[in-house]
N, C-alpha and C positions, 0 to 999 in steps of 0.2 A: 497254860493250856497248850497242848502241842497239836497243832492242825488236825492233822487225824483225829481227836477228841472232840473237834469243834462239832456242833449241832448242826444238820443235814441243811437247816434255813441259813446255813452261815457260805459266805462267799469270801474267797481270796481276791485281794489286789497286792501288784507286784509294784514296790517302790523302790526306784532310782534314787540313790544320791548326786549324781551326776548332773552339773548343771545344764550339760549340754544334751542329756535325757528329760528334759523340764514337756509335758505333753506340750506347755505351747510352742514348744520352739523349733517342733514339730511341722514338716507342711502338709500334714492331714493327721490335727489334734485329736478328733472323733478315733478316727483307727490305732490311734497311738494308745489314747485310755483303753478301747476294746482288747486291745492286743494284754495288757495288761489284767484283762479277767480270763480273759482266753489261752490256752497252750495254744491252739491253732489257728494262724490266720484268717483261713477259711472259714472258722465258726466266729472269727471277730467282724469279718466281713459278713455277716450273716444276722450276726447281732445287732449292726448298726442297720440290715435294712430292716428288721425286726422293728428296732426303736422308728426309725423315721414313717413305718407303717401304724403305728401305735400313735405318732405325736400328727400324720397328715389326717388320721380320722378324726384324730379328739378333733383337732381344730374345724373339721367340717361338719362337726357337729353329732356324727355317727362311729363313735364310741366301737373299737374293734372290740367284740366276744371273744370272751373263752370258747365259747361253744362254736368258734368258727376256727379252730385247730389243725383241723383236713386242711382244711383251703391253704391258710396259713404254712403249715409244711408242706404242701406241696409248690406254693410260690415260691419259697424258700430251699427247695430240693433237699428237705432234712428228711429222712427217717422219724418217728416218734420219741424213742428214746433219746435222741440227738439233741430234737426240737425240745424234749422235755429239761432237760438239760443245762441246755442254752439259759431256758424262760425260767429257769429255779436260780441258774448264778446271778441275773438281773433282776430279779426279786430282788434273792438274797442279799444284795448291795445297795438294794435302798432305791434302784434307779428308775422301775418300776413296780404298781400297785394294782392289788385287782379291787374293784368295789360293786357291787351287784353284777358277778358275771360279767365285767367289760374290764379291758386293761387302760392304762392311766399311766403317764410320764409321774416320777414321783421328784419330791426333792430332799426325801430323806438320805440319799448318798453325799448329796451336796455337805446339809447338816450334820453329818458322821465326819465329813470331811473338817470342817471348820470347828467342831469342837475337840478335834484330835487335836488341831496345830492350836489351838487356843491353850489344852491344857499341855501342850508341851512347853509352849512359848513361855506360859505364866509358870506350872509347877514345875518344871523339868530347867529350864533358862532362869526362870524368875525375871522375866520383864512384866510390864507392865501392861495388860490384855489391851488396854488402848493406844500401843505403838505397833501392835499386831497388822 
């Protein structure tokens, strides 16, 4: 399937082979993954205050809305479309969810993650999934 064909819910990440492009090896790992869903810095910088607004409410117990959007782009200095944008590539990658009108940290990107290098390692390598 060639990107352009992929499904509107569907989000790109940019992968290095380079070991010395490894996110952790990184001195700001968060900006380094973002930069890799993002073309522009600015909107990876913007991503991640996005996420850390999204994971400071879960944990205080008040769950950020959808239905608080306004507010939300304009702390953000995004545009709509921008902002729309943004909150569709981060869906799209698993990294957050919505569940009754409020947003949620997810950890389906994690799990996308680990069964790609799982079935590369075993089909692809043919090692043994528990030397992974």
């Amino acid at each position: 399937m060639k990107v352009k064909e992929a499904p509107k819910t569907s989000t790109s990440i940019i992968v290095r082979s380079a070991s010395n492009a490894r996110i952790t090896q990184s001195k700001n790992p968060f900006l380094e993954l973002m930069r890799r869903l993002f073309r522009k810095e600015e909107v990876a910088m913007k991503a991640i205050r996005f996420i850390s607004m999204i994971d400071e409410r879960q944990k205080a117990g008040r769950p950020l809305r959808v239905d608080e959007w306004e507010k939300v782009m304009e702390e953000l200095g995004m545009v709509r479309s921008s902002f729309y944008s943004m909150r569709n590539k981060l869906l799209g990658a698993g990294m957050i969810t919505i569940r009754n009108g409020e947003y949620h940290l997810s950890g389906v990107f994690s799990r996308d993650l680990v069964d790609m290098a799982r079935w590369w390692w075993t089909a692809v390598l043919g090692y043994d999934p528990d030397t992974l």
